[in-house]
C-alpha positions as a Markdown table, in Angstrom:
| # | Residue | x | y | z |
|---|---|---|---|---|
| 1 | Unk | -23.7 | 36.1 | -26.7 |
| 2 | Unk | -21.9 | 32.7 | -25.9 |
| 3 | Unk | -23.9 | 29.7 | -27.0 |
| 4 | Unk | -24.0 | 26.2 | -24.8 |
| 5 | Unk | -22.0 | 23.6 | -26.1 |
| 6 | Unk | -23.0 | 20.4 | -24.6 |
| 7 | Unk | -20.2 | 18.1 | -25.4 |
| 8 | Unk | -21.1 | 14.7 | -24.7 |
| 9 | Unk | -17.9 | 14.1 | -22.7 |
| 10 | Unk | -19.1 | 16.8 | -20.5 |
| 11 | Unk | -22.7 | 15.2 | -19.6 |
| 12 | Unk | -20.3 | 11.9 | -19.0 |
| 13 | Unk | -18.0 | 13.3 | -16.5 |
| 14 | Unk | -21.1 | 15.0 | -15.3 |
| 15 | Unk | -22.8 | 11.6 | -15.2 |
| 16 | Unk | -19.7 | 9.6 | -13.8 |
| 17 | Unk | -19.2 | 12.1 | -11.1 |
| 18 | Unk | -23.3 | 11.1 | -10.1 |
| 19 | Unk | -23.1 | 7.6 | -9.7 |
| 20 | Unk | -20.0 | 8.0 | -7.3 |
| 21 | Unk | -22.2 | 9.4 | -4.8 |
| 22 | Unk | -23.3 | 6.3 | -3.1 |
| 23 | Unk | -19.4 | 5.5 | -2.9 |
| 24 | Unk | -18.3 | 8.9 | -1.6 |
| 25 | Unk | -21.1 | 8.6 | 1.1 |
| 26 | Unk | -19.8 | 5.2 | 1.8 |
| 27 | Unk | -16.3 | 6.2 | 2.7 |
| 28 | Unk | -16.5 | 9.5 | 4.2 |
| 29 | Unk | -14.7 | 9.5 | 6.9 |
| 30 | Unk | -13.7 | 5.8 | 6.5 |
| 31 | Unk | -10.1 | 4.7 | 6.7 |
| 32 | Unk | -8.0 | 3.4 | 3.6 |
| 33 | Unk | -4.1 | 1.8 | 3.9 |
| 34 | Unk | -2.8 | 1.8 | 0.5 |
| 35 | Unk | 0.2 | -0.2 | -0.3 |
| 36 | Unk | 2.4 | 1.4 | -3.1 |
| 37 | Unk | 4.2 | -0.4 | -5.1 |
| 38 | Unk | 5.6 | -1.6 | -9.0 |
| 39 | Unk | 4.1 | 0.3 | -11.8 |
| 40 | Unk | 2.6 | 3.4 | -9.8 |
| 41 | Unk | 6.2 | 3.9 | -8.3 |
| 42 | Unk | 7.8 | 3.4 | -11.6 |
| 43 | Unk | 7.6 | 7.0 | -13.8 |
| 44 | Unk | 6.8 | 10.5 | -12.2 |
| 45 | Unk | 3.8 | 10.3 | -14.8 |
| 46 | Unk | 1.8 | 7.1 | -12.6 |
| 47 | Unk | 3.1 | 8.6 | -9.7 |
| 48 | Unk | 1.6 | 12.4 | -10.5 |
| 49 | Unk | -1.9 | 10.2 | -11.2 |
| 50 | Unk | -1.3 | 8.6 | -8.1 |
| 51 | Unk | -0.8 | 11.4 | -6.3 |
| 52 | Unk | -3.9 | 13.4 | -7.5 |
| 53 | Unk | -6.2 | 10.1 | -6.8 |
| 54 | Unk | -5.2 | 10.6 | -2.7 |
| 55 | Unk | -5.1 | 13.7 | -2.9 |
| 56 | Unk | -9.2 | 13.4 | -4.1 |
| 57 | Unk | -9.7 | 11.0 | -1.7 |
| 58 | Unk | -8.4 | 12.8 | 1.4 |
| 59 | Unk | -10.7 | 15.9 | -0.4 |
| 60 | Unk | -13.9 | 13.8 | -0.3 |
| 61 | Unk | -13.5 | 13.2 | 3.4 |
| 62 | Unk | -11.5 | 9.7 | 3.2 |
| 63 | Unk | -8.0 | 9.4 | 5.2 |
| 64 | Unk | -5.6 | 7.9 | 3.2 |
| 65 | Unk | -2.0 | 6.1 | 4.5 |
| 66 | Unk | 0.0 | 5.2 | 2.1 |
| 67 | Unk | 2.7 | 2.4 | 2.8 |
| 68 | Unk | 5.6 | 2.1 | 0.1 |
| 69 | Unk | 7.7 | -0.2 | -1.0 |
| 70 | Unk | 11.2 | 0.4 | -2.9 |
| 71 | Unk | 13.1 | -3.1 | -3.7 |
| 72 | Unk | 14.6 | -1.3 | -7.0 |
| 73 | Unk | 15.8 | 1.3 | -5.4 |
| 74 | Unk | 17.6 | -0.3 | -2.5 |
| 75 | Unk | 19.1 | -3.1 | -5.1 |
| 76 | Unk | 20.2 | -0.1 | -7.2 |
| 77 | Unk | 22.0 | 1.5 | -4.1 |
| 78 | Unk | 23.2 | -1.5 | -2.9 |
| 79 | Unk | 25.1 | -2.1 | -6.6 |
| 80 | Unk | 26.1 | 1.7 | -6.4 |
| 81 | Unk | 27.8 | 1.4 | -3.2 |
| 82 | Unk | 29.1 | -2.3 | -4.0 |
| 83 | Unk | 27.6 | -3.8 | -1.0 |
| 84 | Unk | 27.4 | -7.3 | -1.8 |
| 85 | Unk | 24.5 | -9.3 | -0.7 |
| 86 | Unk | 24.0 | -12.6 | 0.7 |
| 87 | Unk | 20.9 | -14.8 | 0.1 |
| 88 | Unk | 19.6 | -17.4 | 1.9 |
| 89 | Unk | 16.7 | -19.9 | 0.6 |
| 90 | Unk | 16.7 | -16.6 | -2.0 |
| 91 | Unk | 16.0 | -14.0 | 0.6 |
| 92 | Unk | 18.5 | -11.4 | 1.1 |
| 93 | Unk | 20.6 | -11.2 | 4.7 |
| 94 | Unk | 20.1 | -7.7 | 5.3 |
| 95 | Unk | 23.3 | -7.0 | 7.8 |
| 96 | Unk | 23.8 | -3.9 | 9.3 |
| 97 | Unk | 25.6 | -2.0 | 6.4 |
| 98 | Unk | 22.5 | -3.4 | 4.2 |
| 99 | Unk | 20.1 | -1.9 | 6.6 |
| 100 | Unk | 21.4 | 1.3 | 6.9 |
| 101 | Unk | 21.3 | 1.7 | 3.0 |
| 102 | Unk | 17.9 | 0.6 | 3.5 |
| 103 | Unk | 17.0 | 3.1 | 5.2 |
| 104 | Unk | 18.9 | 5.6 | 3.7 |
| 105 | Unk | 16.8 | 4.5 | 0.8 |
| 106 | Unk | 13.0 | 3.8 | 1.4 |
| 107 | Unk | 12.9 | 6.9 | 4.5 |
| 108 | Unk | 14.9 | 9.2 | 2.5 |
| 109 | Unk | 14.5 | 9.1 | -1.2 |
| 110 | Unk | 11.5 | 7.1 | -1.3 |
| 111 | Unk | 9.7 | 8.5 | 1.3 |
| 112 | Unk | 10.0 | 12.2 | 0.2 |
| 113 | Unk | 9.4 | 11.6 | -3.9 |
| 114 | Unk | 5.4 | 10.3 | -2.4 |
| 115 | Unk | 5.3 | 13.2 | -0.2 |
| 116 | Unk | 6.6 | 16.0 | -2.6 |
| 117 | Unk | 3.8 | 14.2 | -5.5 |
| 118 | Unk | 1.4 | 14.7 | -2.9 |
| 119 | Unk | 2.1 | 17.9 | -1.8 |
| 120 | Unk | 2.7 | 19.1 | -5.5 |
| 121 | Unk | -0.9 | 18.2 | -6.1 |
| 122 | Unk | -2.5 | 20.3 | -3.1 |
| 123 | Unk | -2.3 | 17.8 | -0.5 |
| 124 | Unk | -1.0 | 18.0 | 2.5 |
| 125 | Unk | 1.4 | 14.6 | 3.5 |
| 126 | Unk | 3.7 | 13.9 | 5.8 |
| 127 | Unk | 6.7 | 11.4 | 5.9 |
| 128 | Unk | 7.1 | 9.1 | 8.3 |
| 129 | Unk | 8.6 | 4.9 | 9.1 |
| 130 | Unk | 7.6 | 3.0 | 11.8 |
| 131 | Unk | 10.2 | 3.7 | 13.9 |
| 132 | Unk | 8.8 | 7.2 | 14.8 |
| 133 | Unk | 6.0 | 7.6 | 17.5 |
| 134 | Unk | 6.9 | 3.9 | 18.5 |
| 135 | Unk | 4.5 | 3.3 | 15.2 |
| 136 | Unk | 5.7 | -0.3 | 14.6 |
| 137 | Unk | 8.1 | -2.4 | 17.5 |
| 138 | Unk | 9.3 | -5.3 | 15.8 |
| 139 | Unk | 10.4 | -8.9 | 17.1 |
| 140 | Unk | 13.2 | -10.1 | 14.6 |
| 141 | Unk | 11.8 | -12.2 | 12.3 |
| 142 | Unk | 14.3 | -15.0 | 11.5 |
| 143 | Unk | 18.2 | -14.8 | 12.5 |
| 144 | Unk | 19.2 | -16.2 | 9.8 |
| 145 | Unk | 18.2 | -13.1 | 7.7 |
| 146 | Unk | 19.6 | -10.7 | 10.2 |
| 147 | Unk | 17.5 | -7.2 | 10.4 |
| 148 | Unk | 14.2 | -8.4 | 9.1 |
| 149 | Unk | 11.5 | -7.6 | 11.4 |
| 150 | Unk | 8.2 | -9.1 | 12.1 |
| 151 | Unk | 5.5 | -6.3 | 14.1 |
| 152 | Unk | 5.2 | -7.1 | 17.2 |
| 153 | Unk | 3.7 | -3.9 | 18.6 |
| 154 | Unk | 1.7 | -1.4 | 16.9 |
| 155 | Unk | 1.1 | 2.4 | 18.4 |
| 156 | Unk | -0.9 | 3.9 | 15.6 |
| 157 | Unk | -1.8 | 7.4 | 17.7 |
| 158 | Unk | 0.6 | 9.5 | 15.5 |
| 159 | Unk | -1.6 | 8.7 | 12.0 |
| 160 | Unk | -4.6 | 9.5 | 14.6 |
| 161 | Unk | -3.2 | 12.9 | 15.1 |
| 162 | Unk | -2.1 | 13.2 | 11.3 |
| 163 | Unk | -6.0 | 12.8 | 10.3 |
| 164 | Unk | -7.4 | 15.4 | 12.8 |
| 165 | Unk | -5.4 | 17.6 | 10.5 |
| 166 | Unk | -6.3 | 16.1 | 7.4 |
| 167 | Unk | -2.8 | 15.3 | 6.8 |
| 168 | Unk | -2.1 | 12.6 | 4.7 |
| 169 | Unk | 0.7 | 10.1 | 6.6 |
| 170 | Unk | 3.5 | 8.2 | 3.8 |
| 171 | Unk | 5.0 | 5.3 | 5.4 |
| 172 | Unk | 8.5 | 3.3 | 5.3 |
| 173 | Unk | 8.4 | 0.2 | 6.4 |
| 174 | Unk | 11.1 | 0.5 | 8.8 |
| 175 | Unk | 10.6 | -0.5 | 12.3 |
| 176 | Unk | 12.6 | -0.4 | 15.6 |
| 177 | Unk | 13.7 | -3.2 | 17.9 |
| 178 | Unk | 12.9 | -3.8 | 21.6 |
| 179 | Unk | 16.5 | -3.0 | 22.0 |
| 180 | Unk | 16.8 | 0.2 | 19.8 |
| 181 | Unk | 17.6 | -2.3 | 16.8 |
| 182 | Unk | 16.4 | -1.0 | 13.0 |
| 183 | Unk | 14.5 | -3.4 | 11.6 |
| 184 | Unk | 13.2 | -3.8 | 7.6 |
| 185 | Unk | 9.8 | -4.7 | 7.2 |
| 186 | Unk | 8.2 | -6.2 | 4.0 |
| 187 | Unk | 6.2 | -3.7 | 2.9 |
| 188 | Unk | 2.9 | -5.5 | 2.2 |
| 189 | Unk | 3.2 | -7.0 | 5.9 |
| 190 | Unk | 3.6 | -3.3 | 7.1 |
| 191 | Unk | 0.6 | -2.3 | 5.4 |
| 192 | Unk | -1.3 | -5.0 | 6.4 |
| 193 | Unk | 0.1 | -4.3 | 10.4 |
| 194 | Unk | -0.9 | -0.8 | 9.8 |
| 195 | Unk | -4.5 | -1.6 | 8.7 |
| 196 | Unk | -5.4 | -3.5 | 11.3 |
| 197 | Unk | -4.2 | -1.4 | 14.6 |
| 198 | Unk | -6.4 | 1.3 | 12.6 |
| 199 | Unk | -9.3 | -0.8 | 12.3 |
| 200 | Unk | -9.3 | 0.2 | 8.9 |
| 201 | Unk | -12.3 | 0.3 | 6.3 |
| 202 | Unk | -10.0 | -0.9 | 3.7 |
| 203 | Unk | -6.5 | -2.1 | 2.3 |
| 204 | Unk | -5.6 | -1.8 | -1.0 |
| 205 | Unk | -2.3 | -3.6 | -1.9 |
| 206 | Unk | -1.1 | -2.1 | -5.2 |
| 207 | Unk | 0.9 | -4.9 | -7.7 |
| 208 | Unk | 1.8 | -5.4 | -11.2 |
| 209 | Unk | -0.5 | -8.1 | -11.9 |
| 210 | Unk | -4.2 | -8.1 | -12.5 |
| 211 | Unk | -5.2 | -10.1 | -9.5 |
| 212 | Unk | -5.7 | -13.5 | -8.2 |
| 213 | Unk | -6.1 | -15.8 | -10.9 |
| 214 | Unk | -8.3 | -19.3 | -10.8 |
| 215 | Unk | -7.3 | -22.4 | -12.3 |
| 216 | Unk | -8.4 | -21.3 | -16.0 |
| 217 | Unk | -6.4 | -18.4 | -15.6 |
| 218 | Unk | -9.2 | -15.5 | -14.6 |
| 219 | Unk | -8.6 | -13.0 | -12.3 |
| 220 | Unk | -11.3 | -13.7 | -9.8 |
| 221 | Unk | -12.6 | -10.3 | -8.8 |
| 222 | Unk | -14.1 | -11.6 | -5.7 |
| 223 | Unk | -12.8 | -14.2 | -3.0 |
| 224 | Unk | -14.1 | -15.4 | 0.8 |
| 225 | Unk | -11.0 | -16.8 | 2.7 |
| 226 | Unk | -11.6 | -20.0 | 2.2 |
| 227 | Unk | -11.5 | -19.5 | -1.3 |
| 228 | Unk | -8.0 | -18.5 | -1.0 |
| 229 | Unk | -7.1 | -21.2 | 0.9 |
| 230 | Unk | -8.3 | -23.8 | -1.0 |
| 231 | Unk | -6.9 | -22.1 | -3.9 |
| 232 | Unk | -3.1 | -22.2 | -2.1 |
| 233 | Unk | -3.5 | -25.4 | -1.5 |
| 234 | Unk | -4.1 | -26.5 | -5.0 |
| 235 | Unk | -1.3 | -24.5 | -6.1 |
| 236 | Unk | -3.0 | -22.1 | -7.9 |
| 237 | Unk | -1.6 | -19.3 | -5.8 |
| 238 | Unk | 1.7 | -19.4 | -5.7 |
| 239 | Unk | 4.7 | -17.5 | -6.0 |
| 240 | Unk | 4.9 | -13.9 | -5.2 |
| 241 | Unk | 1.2 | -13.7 | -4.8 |
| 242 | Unk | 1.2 | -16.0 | -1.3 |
| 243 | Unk | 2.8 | -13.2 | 0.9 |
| 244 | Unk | 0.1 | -10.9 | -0.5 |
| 245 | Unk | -2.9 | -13.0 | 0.1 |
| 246 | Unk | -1.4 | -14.0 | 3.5 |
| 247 | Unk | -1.6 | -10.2 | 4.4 |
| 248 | Unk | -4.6 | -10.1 | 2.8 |
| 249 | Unk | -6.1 | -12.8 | 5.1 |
| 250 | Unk | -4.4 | -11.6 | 8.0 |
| 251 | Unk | -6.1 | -8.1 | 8.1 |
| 252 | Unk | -9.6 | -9.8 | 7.1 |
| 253 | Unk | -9.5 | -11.8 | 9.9 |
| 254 | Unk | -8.1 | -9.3 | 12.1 |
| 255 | Unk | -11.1 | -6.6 | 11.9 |
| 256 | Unk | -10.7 | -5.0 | 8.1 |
| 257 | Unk | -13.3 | -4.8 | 6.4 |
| 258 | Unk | -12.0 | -6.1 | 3.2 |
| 259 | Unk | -8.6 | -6.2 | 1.0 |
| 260 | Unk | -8.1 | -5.5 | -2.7 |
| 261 | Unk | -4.8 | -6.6 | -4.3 |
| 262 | Unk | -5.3 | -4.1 | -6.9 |
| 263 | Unk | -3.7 | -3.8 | -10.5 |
| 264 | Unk | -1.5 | -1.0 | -9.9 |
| 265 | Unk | -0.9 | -0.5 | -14.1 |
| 266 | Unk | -4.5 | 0.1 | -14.4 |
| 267 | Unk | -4.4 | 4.5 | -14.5 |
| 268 | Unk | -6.3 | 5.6 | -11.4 |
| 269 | Unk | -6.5 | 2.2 | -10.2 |
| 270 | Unk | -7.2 | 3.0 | -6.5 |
| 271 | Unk | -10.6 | 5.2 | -7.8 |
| 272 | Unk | -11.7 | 2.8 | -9.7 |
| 273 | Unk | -11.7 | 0.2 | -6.6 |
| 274 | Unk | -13.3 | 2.5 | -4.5 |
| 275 | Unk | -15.6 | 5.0 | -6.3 |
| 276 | Unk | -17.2 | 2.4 | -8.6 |
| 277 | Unk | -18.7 | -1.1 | -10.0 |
| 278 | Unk | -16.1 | -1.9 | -11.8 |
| 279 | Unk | -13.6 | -2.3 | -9.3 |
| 280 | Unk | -9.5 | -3.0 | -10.0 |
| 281 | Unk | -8.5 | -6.2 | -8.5 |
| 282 | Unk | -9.4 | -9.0 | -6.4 |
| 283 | Unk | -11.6 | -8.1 | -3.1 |
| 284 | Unk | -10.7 | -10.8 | -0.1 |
| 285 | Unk | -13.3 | -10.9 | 2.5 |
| 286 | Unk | -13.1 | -13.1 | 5.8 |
């Protein structure tokens, strides 16, 4: 006869699984625009977790679209092909042969290393850029930096279609021109265009660092938009976090119901966020 060995990790997970109900009710049905980036993209270890996490997601009944970025990668083709760049004001002039690599890049290689993860862990996922389904028209977004786009247009029917068939949809920012043009798109700015022509519960926006900070250096777990203005303005937010929080703001304002930049080094970072207390960032709110 077998005995019962209650191992008190056991009655934790049993425990930990409990409390998420409240959360799992919450978001059924509900949703989510994650934007994938730094660590999470960075070994196929964070990128397996990552997987599994929306793949448990799309399982409890959320609909996960996952928007990717993939700087290193393009700057790592870019050197392999010796394509020089260009930079103006420290942005890069993406010219045509740029943008082809581009896209070579973040709809090729990229794209299909999230969906194969994804797929490897049970899921079901499906790669896609903007340009297909007339997802994402863009307007260019300054001439001097050549195929940069801005959305101008958003026709989100195809990741309608995707979730009807519990499918989970991977993004490249990549969009198309009003004139058949290829546009790149910043990948947080995709995401945040993607959130709102879904209406979306959430946006997560996945980065290296812990959060927004305040003036003593804490990350401030919770902010209203005026908070983050104010805190621009003093110069406390700054740098590489001011294109985030502008997307953040953006969507907010634009119907989402809130938007976590989320510390992507933190191991099942987007769970955390959504299934409990704790949370793993900083949650804007309009």
């Amino acid at each position: 006869m077998k005995k019962q060995d209650m191992n008190r990790d056991w009655i934790a997970t049993a425990e930990t699984l409990s409390s998420a109900l409240p959360y799992l009710q919450r978001y059924d049905g509900a949703i989510v625009v994650i934007k994938l980036g730094g660590h999470a993209m960075g070994s196929d270890e964070a990128m397996e977790t990552f997987a599994r996490d929306i793949v448990l997601m799309r399982q409890v009944g959320v609909n996960p679209v996952i928007v990717h970025g993939g700087g290193p990668m393009i700057n790592a083709m870019l050197d392999k092909l010796q394509i020089q760049s260009e930079f103006v004001d420290g942005k890069r002039v993406t010219d045509k042969a740029t943008m082809e690599v581009v896209e070579m890049v973040l709809s090729g290689v990229v794209n299909k290393r999230i969906v194969q993860a994804i797929n490897a862990q049970g899921g079901r996922a499906v790669g896609l850029s903007g340009k297909d389904a007339n997802l994402i028209t863009c307007d260019q977004a300054n001439a001097k930096l050549g195929f940069v786009g801005a959305p101008a247009k958003m026709d989100p029917q195809v990741l309608y279609d995707l979730f009807e068939k519990h499918i989970i949809p991977v993004i490249a920012p990549i969009g198309a021109g009003h004139n058949g043009e290829t546009y790149n798109i910043n990948g947080d700015t995709a995401a945040g265009a993607i959130a709102t022509a879904l209406n979306a519960d959430r946006l997560l926006l996945l980065t290296d660092v812990s959060g927004v900070k305040d003036a003593t250096g804490e990350v401030v777990t919770e902010l209203k938009a005026a908070d983050v203005e104010r805190l621009t303005s003093e110069g406390v937010i700054a740098g590489g976090m001011i294109p985030k929080t502008e997307t953040a703001l953006d969507a907010v304002r634009s119907g989402v119901r809130a938007c976590t930049i989320v510390d992507g080094r933190v191991k099942n970072a987007v769970l955390l966020e959504l299934f409990t207390d704790h949370g793993a960032g900083s949650m804007i709110r309009a």
